[in-house]
N, C-alpha and C positions, 0 to 999 in steps of 0.2 A: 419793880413791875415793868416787864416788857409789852408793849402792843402790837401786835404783828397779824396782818391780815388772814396766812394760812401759818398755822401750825401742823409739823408732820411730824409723826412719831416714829421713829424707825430709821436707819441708814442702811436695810438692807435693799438687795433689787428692787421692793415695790416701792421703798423712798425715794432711791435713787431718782427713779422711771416717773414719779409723783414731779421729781423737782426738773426734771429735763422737759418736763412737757408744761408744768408752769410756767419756767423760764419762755418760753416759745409766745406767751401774753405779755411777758413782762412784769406778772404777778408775783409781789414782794410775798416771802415766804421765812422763816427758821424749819430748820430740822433740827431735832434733837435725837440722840445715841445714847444707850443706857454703858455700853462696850466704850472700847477707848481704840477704836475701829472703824469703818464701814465692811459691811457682808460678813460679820463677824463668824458667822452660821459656817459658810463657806471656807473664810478662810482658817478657821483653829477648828469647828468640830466637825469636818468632813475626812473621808476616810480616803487613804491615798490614791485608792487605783478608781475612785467616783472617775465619771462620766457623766456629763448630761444624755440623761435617757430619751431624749428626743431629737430629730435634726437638726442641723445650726440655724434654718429655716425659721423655724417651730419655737425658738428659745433669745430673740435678739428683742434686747428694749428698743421703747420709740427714739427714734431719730438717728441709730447709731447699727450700722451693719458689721457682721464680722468682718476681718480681712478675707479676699479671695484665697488664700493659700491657707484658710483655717480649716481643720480636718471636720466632715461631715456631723460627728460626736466629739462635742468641745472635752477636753479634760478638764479639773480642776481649775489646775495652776492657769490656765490659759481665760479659763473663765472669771478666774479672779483679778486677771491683768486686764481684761475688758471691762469688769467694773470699774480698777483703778485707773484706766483711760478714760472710763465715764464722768468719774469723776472730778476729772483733770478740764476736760474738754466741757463740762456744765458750768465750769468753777465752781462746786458744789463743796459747800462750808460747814459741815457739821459741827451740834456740840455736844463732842465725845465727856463718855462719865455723866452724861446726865440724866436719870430715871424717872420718867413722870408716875409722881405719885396717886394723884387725883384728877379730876375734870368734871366741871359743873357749867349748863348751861344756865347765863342768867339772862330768864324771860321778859325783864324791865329792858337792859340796856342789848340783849340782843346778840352776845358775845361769849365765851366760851373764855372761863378761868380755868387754867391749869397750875397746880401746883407741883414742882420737879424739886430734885433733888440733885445739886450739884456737888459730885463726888468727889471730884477733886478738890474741890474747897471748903467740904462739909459744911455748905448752906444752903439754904432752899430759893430755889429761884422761882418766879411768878409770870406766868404771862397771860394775854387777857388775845384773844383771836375770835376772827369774824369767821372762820374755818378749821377745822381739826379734821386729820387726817391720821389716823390710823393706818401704822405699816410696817407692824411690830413682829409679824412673821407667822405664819401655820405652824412651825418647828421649833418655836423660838425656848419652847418648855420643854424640858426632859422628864418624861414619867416613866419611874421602874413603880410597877404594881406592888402593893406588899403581899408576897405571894407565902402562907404558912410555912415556917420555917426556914425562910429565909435569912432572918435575922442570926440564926446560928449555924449558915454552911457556911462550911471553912475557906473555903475558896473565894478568888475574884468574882464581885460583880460590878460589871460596867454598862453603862447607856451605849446604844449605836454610836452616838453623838461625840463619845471621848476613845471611839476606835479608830486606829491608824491604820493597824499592819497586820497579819496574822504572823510574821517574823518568830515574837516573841509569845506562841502557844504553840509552836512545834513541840508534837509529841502529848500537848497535853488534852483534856475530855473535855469538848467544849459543848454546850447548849447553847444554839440560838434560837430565843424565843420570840415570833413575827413571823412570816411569810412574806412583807411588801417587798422592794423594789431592795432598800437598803438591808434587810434581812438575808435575803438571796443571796447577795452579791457579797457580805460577807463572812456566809456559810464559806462559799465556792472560796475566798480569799484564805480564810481559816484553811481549805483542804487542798488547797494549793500549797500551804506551806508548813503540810504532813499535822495537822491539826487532827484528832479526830473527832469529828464532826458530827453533831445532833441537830437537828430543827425542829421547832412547833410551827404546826401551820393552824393556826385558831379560824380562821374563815376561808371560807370557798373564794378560789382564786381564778382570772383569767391570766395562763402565762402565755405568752408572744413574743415574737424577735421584735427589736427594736425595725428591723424593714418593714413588718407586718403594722404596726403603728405607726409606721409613715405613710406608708401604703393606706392605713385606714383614715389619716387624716384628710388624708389628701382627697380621699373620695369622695369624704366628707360633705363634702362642700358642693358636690353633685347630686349624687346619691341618699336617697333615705336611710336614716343610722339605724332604722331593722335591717335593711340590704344590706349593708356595710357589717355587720355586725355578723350577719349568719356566713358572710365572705370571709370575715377574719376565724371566725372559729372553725368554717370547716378547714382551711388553711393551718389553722394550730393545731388541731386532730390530726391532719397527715405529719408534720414534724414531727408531735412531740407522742401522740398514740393517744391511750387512755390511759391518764396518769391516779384515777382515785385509786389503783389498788397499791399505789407510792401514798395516799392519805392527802392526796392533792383534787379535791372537785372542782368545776367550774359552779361560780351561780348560776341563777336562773336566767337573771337578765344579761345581755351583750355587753362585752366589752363599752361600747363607745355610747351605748345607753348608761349603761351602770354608771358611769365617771359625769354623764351628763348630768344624771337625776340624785349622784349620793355622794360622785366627788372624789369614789374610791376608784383608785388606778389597775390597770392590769398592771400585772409581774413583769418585766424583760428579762429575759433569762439569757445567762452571760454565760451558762456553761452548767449554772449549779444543775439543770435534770437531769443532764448525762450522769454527772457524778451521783445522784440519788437512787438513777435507776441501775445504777453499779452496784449499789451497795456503800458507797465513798461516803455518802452524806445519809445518816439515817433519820428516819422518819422518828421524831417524840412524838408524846400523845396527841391525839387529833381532836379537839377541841374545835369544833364548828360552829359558829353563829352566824345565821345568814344575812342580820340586818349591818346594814353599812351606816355610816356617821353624817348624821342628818347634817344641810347645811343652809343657809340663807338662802330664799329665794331666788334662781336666776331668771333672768338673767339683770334684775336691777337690787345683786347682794352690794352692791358697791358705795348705794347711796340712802344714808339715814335722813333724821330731821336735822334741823336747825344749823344747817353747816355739818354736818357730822358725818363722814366718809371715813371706807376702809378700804386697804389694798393693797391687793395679793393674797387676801383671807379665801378664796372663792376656791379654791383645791383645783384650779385650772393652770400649775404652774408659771413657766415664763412668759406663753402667749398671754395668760388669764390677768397675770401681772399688768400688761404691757397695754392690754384693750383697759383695764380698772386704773390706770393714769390717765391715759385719754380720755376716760369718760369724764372724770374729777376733773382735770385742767379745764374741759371744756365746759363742762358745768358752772362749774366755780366763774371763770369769764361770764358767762350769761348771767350768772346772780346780780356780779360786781354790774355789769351794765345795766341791770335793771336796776337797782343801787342808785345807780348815778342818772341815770335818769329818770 
């Protein structure tokens, strides 16, 4: 049995950002990794030509800035060497291979029993914590639906999550099924490399350049997000036309409402519309549902009872990531000193 003041679940960005902003108290912490990793998301199931879809602005954990000479949209590889600098530079310890099994608060002593699973040693490990910290990831599950007869098409099926390249489906008939941000991007990679190319778009989409969602963040923070919202659409209207008779809608609500109130993102479009409205990339059935994926309450999704925090659950990405550390570090401090005295 370990006793450890914060427990964190996760070593992805929202651990990471969890243990860089604890350290900043001094508060003694574990994190625990189910991977034999940190960012493990990032580093093995991301697909080659990702990008962060957001500014380098818009995307830096607490305390740690990109380099000046980092290009405006981080890639991958470079974003995965800023976590390993993060890493390095928190001295942040994780322990890889280990799965937390369970967790129960107990209302007598006031502390949080977790039971894990140590992989590498095939025994179970125990720890007892005055805080838990959930930061196990949005993505961290891969679901293929079971979709009628599937179980007997002859062909490949794979998750977004274990795609690299379109290299190896030159030439052959590819379905992708999604519209979000990682759907898109690897239609358009699929037909960059002579793929041919189908997509489902199941919900009504807002698509915009990555400028126009900078542009809109940034207003943000001035501007009421109706204004903001009706700026960014008419703006995507002249780029991109009117894409429903491609089997592409917009919802009802705005861009930068809808991502407030449901968490769902607009599209960035890296190239795939031109190719759709070519012809390059064909429209599969259109399957529309306009309700988006309910989420915890904001803006306090961050903080449960009895010690019990989550972070980076909040569908606000890296920024969303970065404020739901600060809040927990800070929190957590104000407990511990009421606590103590």
């Amino acid at each position: 049995m370990e006793n450890v003041v914060v427990l964190i679940v996760g070593a992805g960005p929202a651990g990471l950002a969890t243990v860089a902003c604890l350290s900043q108290f001094s508060i003694p912490y574990v994190i625990v990794e189910r991977e034999s990793c940190s960012a493990s998301l990032w580093r093995n199931r991301a697909y080659d030509r990702l990008k962060l879809h957001l500014a380098k602005e818009l995307c830096e954990l607490p305390h740690v800035s990109y380099p000046l000479d980092a290009p405006t949209y981080i890639p991958k590889t470079l974003f995965v060497k800023y976590l390993d600098d993060y890493v390095e530079r928190f001295n942040i310890q994780p322990k890889y291979l280990t799965s937390v099994e369970s967790s129960t608060f107990d209302n007598d002593k006031k502390c949080w029993s977790i039971v894990a699973h140590d992989m590498a040693k095939s025994t179970i490990a125990r720890f007892t914590a005055k805080f838990l910290v959930v930061a196990s990831g949005e993505n961290s599950v891969e679901n293929i639906p079971m979709i009628p007869g599937l179980q007997s098409f002859p062909g490949e099926v794979i998750h977004s999550s274990s795609y690299k390249s379109g290299k190896s489906y030159s030439g052959m008939n590819v379905l992708v099924v999604g519209s979000g941000n990682s759907g898109m991007e690897i239609a358009y990679d699929l037909a960059a490399h002579g793929a041919n190319t189908s997509i489902v778009v199941r919900n009504p989409i807002h698509v915009m350049t990555k400028e126009l969602i900078r542009l809109g963040m940034t207003l943000a923070h001035r501007l009421p997000l109706n204004l903001v919202d009706n700026l960014l659409v008419m703006a995507a209207n002249l780029i991109f036309g009117d894409l429903s008779r491609y089997g592409i809608k917009r919802p009802k609500m705005g861009p930068m409402i809808l991502k407030s109130e449901t968490g769902r993102s607009a599209v960035i479009d890296v190239g795939t519309v031109g190719l759709i409205k070519k012809g390059i990339i064909k429209n599969g059935e259109n399957m529309l549902n306009g309700n988006g994926l309910p989420i915890k309450e904001y803006p306090n999704h961050w903080k449960g009872e009895n010690g019990l925090y989550c972070a980076g659950l909040g569908r606000r990405g890296l920024a969303g990531i970065a404020a739901d550390a600060k809040n927990i570090a800070n929190d957590i401090t104000s407990m511990m000193d009421a606590m103590s005295g």
